[in-house]
N, C-alpha and C positions, 0 to 999 in steps of 0.2 A: 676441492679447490684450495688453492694456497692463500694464507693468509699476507695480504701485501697492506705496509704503509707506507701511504702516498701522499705526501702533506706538499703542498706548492713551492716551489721556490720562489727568493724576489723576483728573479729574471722570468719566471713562469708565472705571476701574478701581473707584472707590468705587461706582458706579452699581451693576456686575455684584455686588459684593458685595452690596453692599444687596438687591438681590433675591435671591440666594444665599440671605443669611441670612432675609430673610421665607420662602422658599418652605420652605425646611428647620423653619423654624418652623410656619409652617401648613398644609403638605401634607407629613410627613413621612415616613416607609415607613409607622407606625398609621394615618395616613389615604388613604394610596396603597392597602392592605390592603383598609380600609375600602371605599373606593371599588369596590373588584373585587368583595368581597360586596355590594354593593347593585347587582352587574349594572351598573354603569355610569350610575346617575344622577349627572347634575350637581350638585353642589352651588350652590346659589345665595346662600348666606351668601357663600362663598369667593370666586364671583364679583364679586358685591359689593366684596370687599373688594380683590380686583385693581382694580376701576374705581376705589376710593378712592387705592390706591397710584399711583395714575397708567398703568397697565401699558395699557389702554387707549388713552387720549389721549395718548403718549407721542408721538405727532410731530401732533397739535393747535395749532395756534397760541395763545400765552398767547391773545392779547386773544379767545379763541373757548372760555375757560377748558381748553386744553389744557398740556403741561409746554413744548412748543414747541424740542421736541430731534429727529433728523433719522434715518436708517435704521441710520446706524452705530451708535449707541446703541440701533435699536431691535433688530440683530441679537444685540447682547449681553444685550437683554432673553429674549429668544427661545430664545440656548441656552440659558441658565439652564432658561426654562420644560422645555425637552424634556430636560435633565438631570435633572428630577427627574421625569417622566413628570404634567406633569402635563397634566388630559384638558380633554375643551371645545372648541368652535371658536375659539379663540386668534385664530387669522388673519383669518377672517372679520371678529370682533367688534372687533379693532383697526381693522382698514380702515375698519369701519362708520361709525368712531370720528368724528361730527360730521355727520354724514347721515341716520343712522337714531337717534331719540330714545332717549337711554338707553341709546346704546353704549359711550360713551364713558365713565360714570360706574359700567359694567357691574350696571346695576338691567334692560337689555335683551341677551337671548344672541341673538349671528347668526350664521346657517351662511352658507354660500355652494352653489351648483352646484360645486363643485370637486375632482371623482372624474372621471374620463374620456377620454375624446378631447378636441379643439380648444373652447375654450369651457365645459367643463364637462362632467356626466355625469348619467346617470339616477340614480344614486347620492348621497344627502344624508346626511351626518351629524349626529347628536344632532338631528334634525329634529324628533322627537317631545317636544323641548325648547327648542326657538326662539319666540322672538318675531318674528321677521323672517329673509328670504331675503338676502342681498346681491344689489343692483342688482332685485330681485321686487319687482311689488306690493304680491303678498300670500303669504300659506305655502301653499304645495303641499301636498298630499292626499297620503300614498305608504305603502306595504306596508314593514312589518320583513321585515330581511333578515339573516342570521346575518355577524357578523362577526369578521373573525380576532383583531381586538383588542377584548377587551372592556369597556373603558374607554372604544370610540368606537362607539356605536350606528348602525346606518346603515337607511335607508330607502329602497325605489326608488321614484321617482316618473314619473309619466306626463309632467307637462309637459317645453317644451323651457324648457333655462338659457337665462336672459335675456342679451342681448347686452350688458346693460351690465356682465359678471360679466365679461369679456375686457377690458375697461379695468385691471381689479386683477392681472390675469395673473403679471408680472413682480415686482410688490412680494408678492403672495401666494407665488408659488413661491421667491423668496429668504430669506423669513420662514418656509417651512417648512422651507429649508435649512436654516436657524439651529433650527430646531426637531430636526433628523437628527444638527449636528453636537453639540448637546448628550448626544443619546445616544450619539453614538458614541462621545464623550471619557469617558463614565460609565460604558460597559463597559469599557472602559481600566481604569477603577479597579475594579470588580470582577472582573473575571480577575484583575489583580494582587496583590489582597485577599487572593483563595481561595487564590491559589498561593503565599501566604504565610503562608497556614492551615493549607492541608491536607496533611496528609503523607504518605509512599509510602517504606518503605523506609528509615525511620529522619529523613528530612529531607523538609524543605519542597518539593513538585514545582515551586515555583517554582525552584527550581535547576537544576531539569531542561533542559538546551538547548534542547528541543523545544517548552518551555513561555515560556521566555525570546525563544523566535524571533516565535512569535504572539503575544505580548503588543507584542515591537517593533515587530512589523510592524501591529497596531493602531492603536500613538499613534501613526506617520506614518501611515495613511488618514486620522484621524481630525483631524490637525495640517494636511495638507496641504488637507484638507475646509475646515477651518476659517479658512487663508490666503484661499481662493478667495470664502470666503462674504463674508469680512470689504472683501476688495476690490471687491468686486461690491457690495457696500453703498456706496463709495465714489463707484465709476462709475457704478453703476446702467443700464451696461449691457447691454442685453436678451440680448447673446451669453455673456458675462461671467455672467450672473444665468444664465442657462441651462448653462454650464458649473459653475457651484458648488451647483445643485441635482443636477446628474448626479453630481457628488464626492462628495458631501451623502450621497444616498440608497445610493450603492454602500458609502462608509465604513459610514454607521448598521446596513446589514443585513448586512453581509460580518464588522463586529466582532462585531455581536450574537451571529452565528453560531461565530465562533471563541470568543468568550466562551462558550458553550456548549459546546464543546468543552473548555476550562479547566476546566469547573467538572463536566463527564462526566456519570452519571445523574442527580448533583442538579440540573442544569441545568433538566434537562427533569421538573420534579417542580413542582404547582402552588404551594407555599410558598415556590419564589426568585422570584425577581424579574427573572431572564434573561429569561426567556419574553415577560415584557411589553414588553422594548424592543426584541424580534424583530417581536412582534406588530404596535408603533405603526411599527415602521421600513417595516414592508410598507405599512399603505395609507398612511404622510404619500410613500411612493415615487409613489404613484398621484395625489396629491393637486398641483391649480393645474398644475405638467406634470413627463409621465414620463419615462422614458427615452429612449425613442421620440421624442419633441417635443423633447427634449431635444437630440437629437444629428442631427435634421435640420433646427435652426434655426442649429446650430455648422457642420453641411455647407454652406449656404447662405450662411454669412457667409464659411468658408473658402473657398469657389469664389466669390465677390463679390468678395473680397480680392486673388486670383490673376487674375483679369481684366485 
């Protein structure tokens, strides 16, 4: 892989803020809460108002009324999103963004075929709330299905995914990296939080070595996650982009899980908030390509290369 430096611009530092500060404003833990009591419906005001802030047509060409900015800026959109967990086909409905009417302006929600083997899967999410398939005709018919996260509703469906949904492959799976490394850098911050809350023994357990070692070894999965997403944005290299979604999804679920460890029985108690970026970390790992895809398109490039 190519060595890339990728150091922020002003205009790319005030961006992530700006979304920062919208989402904290409009999806904040009361409507993050919110959203898990209502079982996981969409909100479509919210939406809405993503497609006003631009979060959509974010790499749109102005003259196509889009902000007409490029992947690097769109993965700093992206963490943000997955830092604050928030739900919806994101991916989908950006990509849509100028192909399918009302994606862009988000007044239209799109899922994708993007659960599965090569190509997509029998598995759809928020399907039961789309307007549109990416790259489909029309919406599929499909059964609810219980899912691990329940902020992302999923459906199985009988048709096969349209072959035009493996066009979007490589910008969908880099854009849910960006969705992985968000959470992973956010349970960074709460193990840290707790373990300088909670006490054991007269003083904060974050003092504790044991608690200090998994917390450090957190912020580098999650820093080193974040290096690889960020360059892969740059290159847009399909090997590159497949190596910073395999970074990606191993940081988000491996910190989730030490972060529940920091945090011990309250972790796993329905009122934190651990649980839910264990939960999203599992299917965005399944989601555009897995593990598996992952590390037989880096083998193939690696034996290419040695040739």
């Amino acid at each position: 892989m190519r060595a890339v430096d990728f150091r922020l611009t002003d205009d790319q530092r005030d961006l992530r803020t700006g979304v920062r500060d919208l989402l904290a404003g409009r999806y904040g833990r009361e409507a993050l809460r919110a959203s898990v009591d209502a079982g996981g419906t969409l909100d479509r005001r919210l939406w809405r108002e993503l497609g006003e802030a631009g979060f959509f047509a974010l790499r749109l060409p102005q003259e196509r009324g889009g902000v007409g900015l490029g992947l690097p800026e769109a993965v700093l959109v992206f963490e943000e999103a997955g830092r604050a967990l928030l739900p919806g086909p994101l991916v989908a409905t950006h990509l849509a963004a100028g192909a399918v009417p009302g994606a862009a302006e988000g007044t239209a929600v799109v899922t994708a075929f993007d659960l599965g083997g090569p190509g997509g899967g029998t598995l759809v999410a928020h399907l039961g709330e789309a307007d549109a398939v990416l790259g489909a005709p029309s919406l599929p018919t499909g059964e609810p299905v219980p899912s691990a996260d329940p902020l992302t509703p999923l459906h199985r469906v009988a048709s096969r995914p349209p072959a035009a949904s493996g066009a979007y492959r490589d910008e969908g799976a880099l854009l849910t990296a960006a969705l992985q490394v968000g959470g992973a850098l956010r349970t960074v911050e709460l193990a840290v939080r707790y373990g300088r809350e909670r006490e054991q023994f007269g003083q904060p357990i974050g003092a504790f070595q044991a608690v200090k070692h998994l917390c450090a070894q957190m912020l580098v999965r999650a820093e080193v996650a974040r290096t690889a997403v960020y360059a892969a944005a740059v290159t847009a290299d399909p090997a590159e982009v497949a190596g910073a979604k395999l970074l990606a999804d191993g940081a988000a679920v491996r910190n989730a899980r030490d972060c529940l460890q920091v945090h011990g029985g309250m972790g796993f108690t329905w009122e934190a908030d651990v649980h839910l970026h264990l939960k999203r970390a599992w299917v965005r790992a399944e989601q555009w390509r897995t593990a598996g895809e992952a590390e037989e398109l880096l083998a193939a490039e690696l034996a290419s290369a040695a040739m």
